[in-house]
PDB file of N, CA, C and O in Angstrom:
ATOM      1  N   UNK A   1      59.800  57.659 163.577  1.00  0.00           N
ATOM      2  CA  UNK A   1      60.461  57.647 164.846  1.00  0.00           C
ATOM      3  C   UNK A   1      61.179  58.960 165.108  1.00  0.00           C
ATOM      4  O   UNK A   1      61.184  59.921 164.339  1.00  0.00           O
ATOM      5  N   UNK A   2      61.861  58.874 166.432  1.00  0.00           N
ATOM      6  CA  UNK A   2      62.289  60.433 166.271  1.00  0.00           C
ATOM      7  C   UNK A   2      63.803  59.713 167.359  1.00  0.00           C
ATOM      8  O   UNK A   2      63.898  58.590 167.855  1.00  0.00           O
ATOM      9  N   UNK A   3      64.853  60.957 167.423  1.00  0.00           N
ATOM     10  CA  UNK A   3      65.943  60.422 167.861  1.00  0.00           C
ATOM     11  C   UNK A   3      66.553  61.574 168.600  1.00  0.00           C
ATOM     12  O   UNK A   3      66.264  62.650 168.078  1.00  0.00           O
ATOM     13  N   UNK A   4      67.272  61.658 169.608  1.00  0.00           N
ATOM     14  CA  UNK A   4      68.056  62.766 169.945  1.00  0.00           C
ATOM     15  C   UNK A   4      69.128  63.293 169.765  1.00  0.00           C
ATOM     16  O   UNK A   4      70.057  62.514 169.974  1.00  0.00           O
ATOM     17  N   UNK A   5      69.511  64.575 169.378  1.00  0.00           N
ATOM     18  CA  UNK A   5      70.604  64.883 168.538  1.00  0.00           C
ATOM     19  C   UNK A   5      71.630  65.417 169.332  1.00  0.00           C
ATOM     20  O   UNK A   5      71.374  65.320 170.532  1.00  0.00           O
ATOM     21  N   UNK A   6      72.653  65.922 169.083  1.00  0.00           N
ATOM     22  CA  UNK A   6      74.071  66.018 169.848  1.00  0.00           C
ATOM     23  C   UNK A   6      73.507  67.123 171.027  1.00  0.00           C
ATOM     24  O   UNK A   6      73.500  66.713 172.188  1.00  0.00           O
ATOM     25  N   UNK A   7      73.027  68.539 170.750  1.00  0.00           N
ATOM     26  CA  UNK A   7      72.558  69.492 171.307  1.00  0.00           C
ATOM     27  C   UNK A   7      72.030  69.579 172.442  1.00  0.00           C
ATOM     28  O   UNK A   7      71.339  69.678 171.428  1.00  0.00           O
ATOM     29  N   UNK A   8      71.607  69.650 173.458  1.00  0.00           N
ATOM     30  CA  UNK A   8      70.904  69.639 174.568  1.00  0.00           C
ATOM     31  C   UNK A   8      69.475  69.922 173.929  1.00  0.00           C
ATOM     32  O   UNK A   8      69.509  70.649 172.936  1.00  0.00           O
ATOM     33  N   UNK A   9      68.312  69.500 174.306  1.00  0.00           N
ATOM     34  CA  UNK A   9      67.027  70.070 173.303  1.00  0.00           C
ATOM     35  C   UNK A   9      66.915  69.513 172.138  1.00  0.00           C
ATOM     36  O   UNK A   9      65.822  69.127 171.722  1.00  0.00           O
ATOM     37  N   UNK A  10      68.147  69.383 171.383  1.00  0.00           N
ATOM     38  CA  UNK A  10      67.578  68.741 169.722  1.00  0.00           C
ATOM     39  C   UNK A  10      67.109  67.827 169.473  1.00  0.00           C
ATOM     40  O   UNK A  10      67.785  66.806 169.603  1.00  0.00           O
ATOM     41  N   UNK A  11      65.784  67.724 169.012  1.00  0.00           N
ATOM     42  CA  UNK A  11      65.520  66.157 168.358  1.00  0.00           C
ATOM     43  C   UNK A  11      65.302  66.340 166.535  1.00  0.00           C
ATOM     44  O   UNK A  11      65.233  67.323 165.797  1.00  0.00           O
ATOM     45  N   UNK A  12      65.248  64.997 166.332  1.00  0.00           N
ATOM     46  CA  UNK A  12      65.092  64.872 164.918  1.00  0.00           C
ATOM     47  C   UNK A  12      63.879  64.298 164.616  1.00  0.00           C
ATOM     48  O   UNK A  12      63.372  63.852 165.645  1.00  0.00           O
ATOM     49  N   UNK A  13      63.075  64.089 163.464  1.00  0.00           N
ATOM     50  CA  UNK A  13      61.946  63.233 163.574  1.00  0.00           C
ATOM     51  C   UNK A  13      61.420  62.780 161.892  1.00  0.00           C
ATOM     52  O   UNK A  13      61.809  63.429 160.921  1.00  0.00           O
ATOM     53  N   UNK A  14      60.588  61.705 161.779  1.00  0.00           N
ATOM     54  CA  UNK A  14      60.963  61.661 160.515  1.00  0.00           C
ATOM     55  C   UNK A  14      59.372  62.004 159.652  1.00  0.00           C
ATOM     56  O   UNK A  14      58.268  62.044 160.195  1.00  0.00           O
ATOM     57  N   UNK A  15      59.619  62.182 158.455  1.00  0.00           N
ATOM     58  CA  UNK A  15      57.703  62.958 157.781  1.00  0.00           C
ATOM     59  C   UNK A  15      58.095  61.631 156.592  1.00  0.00           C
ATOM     60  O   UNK A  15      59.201  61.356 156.127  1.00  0.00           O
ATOM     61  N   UNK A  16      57.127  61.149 156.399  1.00  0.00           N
ATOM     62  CA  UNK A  16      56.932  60.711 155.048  1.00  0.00           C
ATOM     63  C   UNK A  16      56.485  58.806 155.298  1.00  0.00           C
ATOM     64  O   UNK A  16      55.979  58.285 156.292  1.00  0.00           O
ATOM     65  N   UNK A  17      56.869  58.220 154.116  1.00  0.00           N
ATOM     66  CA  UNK A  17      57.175  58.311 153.060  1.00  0.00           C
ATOM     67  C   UNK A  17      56.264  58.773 152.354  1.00  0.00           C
ATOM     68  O   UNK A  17      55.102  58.370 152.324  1.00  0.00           O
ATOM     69  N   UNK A  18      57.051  60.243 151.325  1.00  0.00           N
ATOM     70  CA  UNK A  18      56.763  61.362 150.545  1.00  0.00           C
ATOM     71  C   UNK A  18      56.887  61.171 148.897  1.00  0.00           C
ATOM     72  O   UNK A  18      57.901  60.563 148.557  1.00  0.00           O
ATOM     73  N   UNK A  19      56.170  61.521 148.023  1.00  0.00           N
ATOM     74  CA  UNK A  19      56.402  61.052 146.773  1.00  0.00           C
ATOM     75  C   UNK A  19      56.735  62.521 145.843  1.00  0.00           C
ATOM     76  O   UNK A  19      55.928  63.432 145.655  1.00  0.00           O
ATOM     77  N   UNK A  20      57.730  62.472 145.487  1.00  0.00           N
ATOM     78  CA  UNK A  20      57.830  63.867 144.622  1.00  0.00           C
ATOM     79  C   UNK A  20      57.432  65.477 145.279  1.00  0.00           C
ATOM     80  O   UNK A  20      58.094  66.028 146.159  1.00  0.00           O
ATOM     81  N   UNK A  21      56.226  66.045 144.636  1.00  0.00           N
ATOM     82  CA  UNK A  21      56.311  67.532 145.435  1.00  0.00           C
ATOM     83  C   UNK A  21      55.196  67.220 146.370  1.00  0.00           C
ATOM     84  O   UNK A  21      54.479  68.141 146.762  1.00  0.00           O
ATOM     85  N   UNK A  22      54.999  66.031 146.747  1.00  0.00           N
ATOM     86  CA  UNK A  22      54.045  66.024 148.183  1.00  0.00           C
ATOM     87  C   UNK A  22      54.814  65.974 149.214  1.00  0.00           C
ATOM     88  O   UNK A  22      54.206  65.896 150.281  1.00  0.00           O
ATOM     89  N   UNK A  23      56.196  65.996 149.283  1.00  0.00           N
ATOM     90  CA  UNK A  23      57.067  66.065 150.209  1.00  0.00           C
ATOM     91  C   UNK A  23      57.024  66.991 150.839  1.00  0.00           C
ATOM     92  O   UNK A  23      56.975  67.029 152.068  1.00  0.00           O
ATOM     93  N   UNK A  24      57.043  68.392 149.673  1.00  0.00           N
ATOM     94  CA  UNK A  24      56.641  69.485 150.242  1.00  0.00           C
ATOM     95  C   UNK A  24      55.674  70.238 151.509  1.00  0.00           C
ATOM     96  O   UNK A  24      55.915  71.082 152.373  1.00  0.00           O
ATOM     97  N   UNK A  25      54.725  69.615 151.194  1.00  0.00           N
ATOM     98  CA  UNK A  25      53.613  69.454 151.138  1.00  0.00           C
ATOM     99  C   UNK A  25      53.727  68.806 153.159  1.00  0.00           C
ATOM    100  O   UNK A  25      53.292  69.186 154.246  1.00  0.00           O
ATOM    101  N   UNK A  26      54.442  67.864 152.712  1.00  0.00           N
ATOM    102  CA  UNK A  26      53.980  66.852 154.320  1.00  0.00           C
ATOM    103  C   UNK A  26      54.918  67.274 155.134  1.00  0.00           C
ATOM    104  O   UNK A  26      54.962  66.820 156.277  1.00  0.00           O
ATOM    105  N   UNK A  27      55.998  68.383 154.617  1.00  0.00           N
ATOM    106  CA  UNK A  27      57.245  68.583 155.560  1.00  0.00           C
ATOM    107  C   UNK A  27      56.648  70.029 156.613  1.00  0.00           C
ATOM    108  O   UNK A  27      56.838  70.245 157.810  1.00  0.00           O
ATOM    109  N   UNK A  28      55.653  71.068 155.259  1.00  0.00           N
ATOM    110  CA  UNK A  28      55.237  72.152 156.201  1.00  0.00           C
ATOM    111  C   UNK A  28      53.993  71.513 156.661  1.00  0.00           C
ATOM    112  O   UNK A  28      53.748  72.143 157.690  1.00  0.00           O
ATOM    113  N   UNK A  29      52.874  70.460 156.482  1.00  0.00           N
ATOM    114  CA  UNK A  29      52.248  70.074 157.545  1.00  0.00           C
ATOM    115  C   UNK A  29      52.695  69.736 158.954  1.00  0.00           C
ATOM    116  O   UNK A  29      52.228  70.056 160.047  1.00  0.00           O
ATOM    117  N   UNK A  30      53.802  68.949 158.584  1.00  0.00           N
ATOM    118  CA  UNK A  30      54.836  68.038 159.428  1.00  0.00           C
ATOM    119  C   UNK A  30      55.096  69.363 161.100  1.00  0.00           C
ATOM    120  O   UNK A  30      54.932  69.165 162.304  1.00  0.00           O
ATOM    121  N   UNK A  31      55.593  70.748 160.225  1.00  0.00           N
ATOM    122  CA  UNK A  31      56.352  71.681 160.895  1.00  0.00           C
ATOM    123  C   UNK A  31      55.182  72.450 161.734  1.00  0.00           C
ATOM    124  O   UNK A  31      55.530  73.077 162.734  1.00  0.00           O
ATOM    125  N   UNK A  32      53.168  72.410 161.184  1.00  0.00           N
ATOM    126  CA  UNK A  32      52.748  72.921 161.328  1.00  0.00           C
ATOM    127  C   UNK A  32      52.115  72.068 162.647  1.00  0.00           C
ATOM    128  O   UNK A  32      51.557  72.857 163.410  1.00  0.00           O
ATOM    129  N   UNK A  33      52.075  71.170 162.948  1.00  0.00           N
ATOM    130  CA  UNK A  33      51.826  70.116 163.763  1.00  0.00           C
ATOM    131  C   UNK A  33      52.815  70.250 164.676  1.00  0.00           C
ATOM    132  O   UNK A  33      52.404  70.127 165.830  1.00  0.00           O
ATOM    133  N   UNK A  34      53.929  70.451 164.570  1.00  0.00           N
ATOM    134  CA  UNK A  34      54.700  70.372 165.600  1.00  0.00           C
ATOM    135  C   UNK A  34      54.822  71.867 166.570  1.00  0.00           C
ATOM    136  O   UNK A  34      55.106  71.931 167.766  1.00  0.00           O
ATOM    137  N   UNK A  35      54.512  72.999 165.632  1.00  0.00           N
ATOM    138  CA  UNK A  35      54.460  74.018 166.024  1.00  0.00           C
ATOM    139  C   UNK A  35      53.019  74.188 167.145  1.00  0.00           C
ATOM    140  O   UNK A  35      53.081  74.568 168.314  1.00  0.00           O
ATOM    141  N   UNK A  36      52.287  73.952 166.702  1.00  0.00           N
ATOM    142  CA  UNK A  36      50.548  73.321 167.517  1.00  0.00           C
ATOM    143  C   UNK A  36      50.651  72.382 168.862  1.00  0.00           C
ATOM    144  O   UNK A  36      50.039  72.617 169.903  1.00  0.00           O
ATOM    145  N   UNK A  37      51.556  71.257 168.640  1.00  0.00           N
ATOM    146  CA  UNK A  37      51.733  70.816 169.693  1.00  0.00           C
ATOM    147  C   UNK A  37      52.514  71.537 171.041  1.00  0.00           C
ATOM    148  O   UNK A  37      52.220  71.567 172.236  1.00  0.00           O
ATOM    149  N   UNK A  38      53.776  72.164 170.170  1.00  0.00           N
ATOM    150  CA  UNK A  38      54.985  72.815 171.483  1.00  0.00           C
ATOM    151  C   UNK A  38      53.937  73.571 172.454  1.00  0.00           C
ATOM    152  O   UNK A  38      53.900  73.421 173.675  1.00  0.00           O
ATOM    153  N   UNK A  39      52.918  74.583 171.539  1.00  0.00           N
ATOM    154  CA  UNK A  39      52.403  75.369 171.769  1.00  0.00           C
ATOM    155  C   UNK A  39      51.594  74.941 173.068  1.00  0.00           C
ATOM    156  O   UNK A  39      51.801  75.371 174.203  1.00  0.00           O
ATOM    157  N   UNK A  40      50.724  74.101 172.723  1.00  0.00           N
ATOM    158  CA  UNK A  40      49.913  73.273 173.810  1.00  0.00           C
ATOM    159  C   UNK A  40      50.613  72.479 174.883  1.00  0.00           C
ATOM    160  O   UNK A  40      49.811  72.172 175.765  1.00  0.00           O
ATOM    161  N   UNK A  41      51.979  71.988 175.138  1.00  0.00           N
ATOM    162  CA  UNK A  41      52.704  71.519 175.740  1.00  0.00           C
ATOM    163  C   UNK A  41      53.261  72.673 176.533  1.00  0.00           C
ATOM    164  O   UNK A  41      53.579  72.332 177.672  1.00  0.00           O
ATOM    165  N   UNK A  42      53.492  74.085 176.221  1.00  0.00           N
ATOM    166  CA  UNK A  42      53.937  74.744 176.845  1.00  0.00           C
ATOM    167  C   UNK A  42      55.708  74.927 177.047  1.00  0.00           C
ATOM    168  O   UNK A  42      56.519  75.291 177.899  1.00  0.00           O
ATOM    169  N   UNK A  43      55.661  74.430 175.706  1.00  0.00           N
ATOM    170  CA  UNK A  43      57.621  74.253 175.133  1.00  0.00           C
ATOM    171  C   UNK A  43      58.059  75.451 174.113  1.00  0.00           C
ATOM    172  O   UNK A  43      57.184  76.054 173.493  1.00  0.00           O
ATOM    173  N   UNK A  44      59.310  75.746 173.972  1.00  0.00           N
ATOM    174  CA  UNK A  44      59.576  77.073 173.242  1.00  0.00           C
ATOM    175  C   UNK A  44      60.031  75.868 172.371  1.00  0.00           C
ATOM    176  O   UNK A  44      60.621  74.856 172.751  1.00  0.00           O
ATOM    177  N   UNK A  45      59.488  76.315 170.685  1.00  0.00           N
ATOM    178  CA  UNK A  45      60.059  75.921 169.897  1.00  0.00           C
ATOM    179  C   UNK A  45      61.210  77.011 169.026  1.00  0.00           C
ATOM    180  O   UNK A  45      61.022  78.216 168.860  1.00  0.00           O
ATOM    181  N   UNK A  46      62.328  76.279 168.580  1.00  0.00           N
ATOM    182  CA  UNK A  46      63.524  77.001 167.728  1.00  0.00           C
ATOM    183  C   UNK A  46      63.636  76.715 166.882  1.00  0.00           C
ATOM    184  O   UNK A  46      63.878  75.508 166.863  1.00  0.00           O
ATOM    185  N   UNK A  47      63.585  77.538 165.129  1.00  0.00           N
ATOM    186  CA  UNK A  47      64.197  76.428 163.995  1.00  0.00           C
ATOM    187  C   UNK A  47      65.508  77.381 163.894  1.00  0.00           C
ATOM    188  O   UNK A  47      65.925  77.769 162.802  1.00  0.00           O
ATOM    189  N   UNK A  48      65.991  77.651 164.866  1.00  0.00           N
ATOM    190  CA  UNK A  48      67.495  78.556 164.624  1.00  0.00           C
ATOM    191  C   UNK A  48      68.691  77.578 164.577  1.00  0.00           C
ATOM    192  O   UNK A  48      68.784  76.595 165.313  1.00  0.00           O
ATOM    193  N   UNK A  49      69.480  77.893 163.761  1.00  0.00           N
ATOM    194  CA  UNK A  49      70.060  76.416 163.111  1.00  0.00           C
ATOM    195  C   UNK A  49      71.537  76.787 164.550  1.00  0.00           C
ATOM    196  O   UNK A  49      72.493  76.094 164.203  1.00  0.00           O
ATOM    197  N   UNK A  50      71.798  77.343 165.478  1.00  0.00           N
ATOM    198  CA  UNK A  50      72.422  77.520 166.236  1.00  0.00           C
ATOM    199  C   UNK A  50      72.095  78.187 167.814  1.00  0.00           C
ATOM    200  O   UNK A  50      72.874  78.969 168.359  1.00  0.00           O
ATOM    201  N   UNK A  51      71.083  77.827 168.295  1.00  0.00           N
ATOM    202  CA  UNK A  51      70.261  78.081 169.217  1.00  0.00           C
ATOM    203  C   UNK A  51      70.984  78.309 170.466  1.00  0.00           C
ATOM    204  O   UNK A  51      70.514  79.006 171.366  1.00  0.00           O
ATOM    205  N   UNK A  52      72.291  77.646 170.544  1.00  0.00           N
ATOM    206  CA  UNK A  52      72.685  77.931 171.915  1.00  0.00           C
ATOM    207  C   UNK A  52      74.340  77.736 171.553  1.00  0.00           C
ATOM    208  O   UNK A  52      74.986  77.019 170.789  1.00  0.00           O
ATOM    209  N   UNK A  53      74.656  78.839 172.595  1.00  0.00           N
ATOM    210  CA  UNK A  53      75.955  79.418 172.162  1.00  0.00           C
ATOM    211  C   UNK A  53      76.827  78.122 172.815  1.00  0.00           C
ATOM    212  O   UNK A  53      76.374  77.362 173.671  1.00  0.00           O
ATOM    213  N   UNK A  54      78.202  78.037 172.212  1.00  0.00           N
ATOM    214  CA  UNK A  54      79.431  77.210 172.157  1.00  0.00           C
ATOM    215  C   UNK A  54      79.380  76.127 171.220  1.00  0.00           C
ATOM    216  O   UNK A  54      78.605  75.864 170.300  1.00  0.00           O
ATOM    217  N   UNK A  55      80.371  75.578 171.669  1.00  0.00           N
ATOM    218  CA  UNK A  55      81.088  74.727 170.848  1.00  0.00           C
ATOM    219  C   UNK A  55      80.029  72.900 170.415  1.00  0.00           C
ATOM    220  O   UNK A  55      80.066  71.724 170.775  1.00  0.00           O
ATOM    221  N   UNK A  56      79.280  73.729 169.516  1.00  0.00           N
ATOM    222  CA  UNK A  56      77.953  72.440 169.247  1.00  0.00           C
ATOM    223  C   UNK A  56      77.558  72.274 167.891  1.00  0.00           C
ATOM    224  O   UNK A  56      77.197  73.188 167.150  1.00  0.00           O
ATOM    225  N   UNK A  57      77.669  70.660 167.500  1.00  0.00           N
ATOM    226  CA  UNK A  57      77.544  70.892 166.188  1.00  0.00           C
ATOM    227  C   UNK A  57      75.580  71.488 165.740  1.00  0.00           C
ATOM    228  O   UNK A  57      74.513  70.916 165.962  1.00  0.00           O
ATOM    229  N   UNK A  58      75.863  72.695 165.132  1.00  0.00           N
ATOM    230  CA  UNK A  58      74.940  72.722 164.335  1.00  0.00           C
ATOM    231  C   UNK A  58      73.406  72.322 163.954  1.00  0.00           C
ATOM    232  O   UNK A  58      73.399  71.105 163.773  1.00  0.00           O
ATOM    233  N   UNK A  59      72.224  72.816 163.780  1.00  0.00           N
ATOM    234  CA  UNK A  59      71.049  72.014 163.000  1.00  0.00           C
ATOM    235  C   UNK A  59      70.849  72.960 162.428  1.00  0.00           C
ATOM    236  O   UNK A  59      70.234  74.006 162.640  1.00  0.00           O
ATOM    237  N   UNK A  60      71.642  72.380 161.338  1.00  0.00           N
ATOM    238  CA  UNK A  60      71.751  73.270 159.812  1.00  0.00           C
ATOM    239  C   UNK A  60      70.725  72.418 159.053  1.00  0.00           C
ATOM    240  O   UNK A  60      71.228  71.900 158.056  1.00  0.00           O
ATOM    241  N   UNK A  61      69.487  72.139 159.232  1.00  0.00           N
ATOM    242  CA  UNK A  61      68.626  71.398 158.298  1.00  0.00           C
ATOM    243  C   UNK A  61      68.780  70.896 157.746  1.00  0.00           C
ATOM    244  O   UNK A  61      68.347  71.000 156.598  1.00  0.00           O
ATOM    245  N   UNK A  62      69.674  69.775 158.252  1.00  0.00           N
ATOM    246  CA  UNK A  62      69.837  68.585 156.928  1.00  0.00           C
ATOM    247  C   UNK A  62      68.879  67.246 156.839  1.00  0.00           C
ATOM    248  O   UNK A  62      68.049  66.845 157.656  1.00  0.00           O
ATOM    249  N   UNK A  63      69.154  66.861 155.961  1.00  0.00           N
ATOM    250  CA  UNK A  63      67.797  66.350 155.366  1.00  0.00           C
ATOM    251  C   UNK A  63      68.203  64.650 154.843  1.00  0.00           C
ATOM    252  O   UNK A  63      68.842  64.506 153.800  1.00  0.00           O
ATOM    253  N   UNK A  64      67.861  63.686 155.492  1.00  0.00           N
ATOM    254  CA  UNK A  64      68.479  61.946 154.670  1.00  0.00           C
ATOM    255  C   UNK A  64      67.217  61.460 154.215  1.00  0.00           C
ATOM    256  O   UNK A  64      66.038  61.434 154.568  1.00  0.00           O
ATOM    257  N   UNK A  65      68.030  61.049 153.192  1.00  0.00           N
ATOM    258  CA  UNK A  65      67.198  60.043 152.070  1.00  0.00           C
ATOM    259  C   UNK A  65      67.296  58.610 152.461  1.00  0.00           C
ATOM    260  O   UNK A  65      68.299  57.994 152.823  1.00  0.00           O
ATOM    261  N   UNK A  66      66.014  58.172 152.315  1.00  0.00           N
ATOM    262  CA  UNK A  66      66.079  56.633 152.753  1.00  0.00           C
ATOM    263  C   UNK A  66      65.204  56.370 150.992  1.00  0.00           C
ATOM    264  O   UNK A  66      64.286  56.996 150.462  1.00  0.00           O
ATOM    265  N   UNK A  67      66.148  54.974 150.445  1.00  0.00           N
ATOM    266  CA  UNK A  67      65.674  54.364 149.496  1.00  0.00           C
ATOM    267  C   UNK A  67      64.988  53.410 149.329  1.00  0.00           C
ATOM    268  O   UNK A  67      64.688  53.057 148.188  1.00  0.00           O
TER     269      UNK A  67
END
């Protein structure tokens, strides 16, 4: 699923379930797919962890574990 984050523009979205170093693996597929799509959609993609100036929290790449 995917969710919208505090930012104007930010979303979140989720890759997996990943087992050990295939995580790796499915996170830069994950990034390479999404990069392919913006592209074809005609959207600017950002992985700048502060993309737009003022007072906004952050997408400092953080990362949750679901057990």
């Amino acid at each position: 699923g995917t969710n919208g984050e505090v930012m104007p523009g930010q979303w979140e979205y989720q890759v997996g379930p990943s087992v050990g170093i295939d995580a790796g693996d499915d996170i830069w597929c994950s990034r390479y797919i999404l990069e392919r799509i913006t592209e074809q959609a005609g959207v600017i993609l950002s992985l700048d962890p502060k993309p737009i100036e003022g007072d906004w929290n952050g997408a400092g790449c953080h990362t949750n574990y679901s057990t």
